[in-house]
Every structure is written in C-alpha cells, then in structure tokens.
N, C-alpha and C positions, 0 to 999 in steps of 0.2 A: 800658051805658056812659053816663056823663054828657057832656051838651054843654059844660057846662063847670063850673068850683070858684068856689066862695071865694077874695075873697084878704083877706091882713091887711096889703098894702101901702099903701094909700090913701095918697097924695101930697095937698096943699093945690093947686090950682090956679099958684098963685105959685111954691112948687118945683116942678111941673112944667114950667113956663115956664122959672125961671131952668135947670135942667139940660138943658132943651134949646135954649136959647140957646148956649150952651157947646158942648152936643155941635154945632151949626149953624156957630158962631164956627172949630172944629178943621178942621171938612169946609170950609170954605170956604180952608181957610190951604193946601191939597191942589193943588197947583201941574197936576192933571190933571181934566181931566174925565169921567168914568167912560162906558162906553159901558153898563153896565146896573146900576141899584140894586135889591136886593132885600131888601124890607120885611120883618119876621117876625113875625106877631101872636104874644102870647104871653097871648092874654086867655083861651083855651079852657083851658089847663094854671093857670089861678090865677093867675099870675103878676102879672099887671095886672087893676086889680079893672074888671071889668065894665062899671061906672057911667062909667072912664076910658079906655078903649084908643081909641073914636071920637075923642073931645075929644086924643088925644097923638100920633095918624095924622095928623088934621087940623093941626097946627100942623108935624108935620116937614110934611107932603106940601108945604105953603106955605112952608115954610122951604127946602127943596129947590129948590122953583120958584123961590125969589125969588134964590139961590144961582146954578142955572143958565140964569139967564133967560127961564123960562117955555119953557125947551126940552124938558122932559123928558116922556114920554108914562107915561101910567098904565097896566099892560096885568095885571087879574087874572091871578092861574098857572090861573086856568078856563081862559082863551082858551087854554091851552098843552097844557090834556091831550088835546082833539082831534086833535091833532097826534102822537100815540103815542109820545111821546118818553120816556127813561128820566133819570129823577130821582135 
C-alpha cells in the first residue's frame, strides 16, 4: 500500500488563500462557538497535492485561532487512541 498519490490538483498559493478566506469569513458569521473542530487531512488519498496540505493546515489552524481567540487547543487523534475509544 502506498503512503500516499499524486494529485492533479495544484492550487496557486493565491487561490488557496483567497478560498480559505471565504471558507474563514463563513465560519466566523456562526453565531456559536464549537466545543470540538475536527480537521481531515486528505493529502494521503491524493486529494491535496503533497507539496500543499502543510502550507493549507497552517493557514486554517491560524485562521481558526485568530477566529476564536487563540482559544482553541490542538490535540492529534494519536493522543486519543490510547484511550480505547471507538471511532
């Protein structure tokens, strides 16, 4: 099994910015504040090309923060399978 694909998506730095301003601008119009956000890589299945899923994590997770006031804590799902829980 591979770790991960190709993709033929490649975004410009600049659409990736502008579509996640937008998507930022929507979530912040959300008159609630969420008690847990759950992030979904989609770099291993292709989806998001390789070279870009760091560079588009980094700009929500900052986007996120600066939304909920640098209240929100970051907790890998690692920290969560020690815990035997069912997914």
């Amino acid at each position: 099994m591979k770790d991960s694909y190709s993709s033929s998506r490649q975004s410009t730095q600049q659409e990736i910015e502008t579509k996640m301003e937008k998507f930022l601008f929507d979530i912040s119009r959300i008159k609630h504040t969420p008690k847990v956000i759950t992030i979904c890589r989609s770099r291993l299945s292709g989806f998001t090309p390789i070279d870009q899923w760091k560079y588009i994590e980094k700009i929500l997770i900052e986007g996120l923060r600066s939304i909920y006031s640098n209240s929100i804590d970051i907790t890998p799902m690692s920290a969560f399978h020690s815990l035997n829980l069912d997914f």
